[in-house]
NUKEDO-798870 format. One record per residue (C-alpha): residue number from 1; residue in one letter; x, y, z. Coordinates in Angstrom, 1 decimal. Layout:
BEGIN
i: NUM, aa: A, X: X, Y: Y, Z: Z;
...
//
This chain:
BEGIN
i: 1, aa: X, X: -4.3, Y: -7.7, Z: 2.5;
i: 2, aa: X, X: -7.4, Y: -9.3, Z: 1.7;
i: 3, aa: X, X: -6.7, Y: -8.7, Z: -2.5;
i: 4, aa: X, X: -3.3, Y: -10.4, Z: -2.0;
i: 5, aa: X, X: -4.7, Y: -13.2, Z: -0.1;
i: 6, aa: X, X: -7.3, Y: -13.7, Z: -3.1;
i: 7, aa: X, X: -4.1, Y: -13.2, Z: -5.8;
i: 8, aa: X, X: -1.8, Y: -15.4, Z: -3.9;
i: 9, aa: X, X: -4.3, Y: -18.3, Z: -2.8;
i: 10, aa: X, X: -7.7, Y: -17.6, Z: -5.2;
i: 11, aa: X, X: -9.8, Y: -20.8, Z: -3.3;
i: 12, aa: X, X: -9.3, Y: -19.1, Z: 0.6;
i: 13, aa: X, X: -12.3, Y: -17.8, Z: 2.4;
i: 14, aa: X, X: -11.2, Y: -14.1, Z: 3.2;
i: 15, aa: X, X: -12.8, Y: -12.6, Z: 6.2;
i: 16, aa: X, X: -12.5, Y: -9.0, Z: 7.4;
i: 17, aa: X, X: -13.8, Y: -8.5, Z: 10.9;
i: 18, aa: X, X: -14.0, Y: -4.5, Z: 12.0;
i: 19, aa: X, X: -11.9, Y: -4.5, Z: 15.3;
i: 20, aa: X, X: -10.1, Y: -1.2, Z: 16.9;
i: 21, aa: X, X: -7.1, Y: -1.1, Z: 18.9;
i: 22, aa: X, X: -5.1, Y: -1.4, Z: 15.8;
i: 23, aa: X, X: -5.6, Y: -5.4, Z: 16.5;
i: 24, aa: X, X: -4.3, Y: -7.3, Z: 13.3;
i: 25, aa: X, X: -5.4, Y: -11.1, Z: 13.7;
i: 26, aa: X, X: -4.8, Y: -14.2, Z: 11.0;
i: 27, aa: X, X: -6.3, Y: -17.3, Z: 11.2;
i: 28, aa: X, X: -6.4, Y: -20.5, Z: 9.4;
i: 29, aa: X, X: -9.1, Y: -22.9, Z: 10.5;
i: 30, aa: X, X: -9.2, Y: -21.4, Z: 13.8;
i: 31, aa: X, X: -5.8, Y: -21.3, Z: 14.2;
i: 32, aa: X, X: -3.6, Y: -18.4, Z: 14.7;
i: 33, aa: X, X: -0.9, Y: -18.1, Z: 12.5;
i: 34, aa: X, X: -0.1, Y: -13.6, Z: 12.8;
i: 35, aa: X, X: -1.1, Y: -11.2, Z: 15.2;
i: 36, aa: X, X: 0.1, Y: -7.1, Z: 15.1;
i: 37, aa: X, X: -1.1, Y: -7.5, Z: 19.1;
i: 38, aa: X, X: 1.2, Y: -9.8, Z: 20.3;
i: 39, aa: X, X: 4.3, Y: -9.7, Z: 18.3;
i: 40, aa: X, X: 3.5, Y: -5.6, Z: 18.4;
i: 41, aa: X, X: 4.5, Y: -5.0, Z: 15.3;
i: 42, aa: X, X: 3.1, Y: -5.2, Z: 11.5;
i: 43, aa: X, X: 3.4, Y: -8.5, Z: 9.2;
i: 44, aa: X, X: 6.4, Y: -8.1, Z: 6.8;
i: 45, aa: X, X: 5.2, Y: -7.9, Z: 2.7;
i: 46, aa: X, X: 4.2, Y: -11.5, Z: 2.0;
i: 47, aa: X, X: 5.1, Y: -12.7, Z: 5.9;
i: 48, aa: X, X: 1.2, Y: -13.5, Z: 6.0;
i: 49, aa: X, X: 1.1, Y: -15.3, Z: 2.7;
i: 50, aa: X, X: 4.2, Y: -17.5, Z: 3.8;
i: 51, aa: X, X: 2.7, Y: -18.1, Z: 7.4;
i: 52, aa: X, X: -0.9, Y: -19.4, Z: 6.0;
i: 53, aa: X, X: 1.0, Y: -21.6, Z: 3.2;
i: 54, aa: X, X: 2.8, Y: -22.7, Z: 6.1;
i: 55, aa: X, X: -0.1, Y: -23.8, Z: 8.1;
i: 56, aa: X, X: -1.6, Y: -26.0, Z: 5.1;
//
């Protein structure tokens, strides 16, 4: 995820945080835009990408 984040938009700050639970968070500027926890499911190929671009 974080290699097509870098491909898709090359000037984002990627962050990986260690969690457990199989918790999946995304945010942009402290806003959440995906999480596996609460829509209990994983993103979609390029769901994320379209979600953050979205946010902008």
């Amino acid at each position: 995820m974080a290699a097509e984040l870098k491909r898709s938009i090359p000037e984002a700050e990627v962050r990986l945080i260690q969690s457990s639970g199989g918790v999946f968070e995304v945010t942009v500027e402290g806003n959440l835009v995906f999480s596996k926890k609460a829509l209990r499911r994983h993103a979609d190929p390029g769901e994320v990408i379209a979600l953050i671009l979205g946010a902008r």
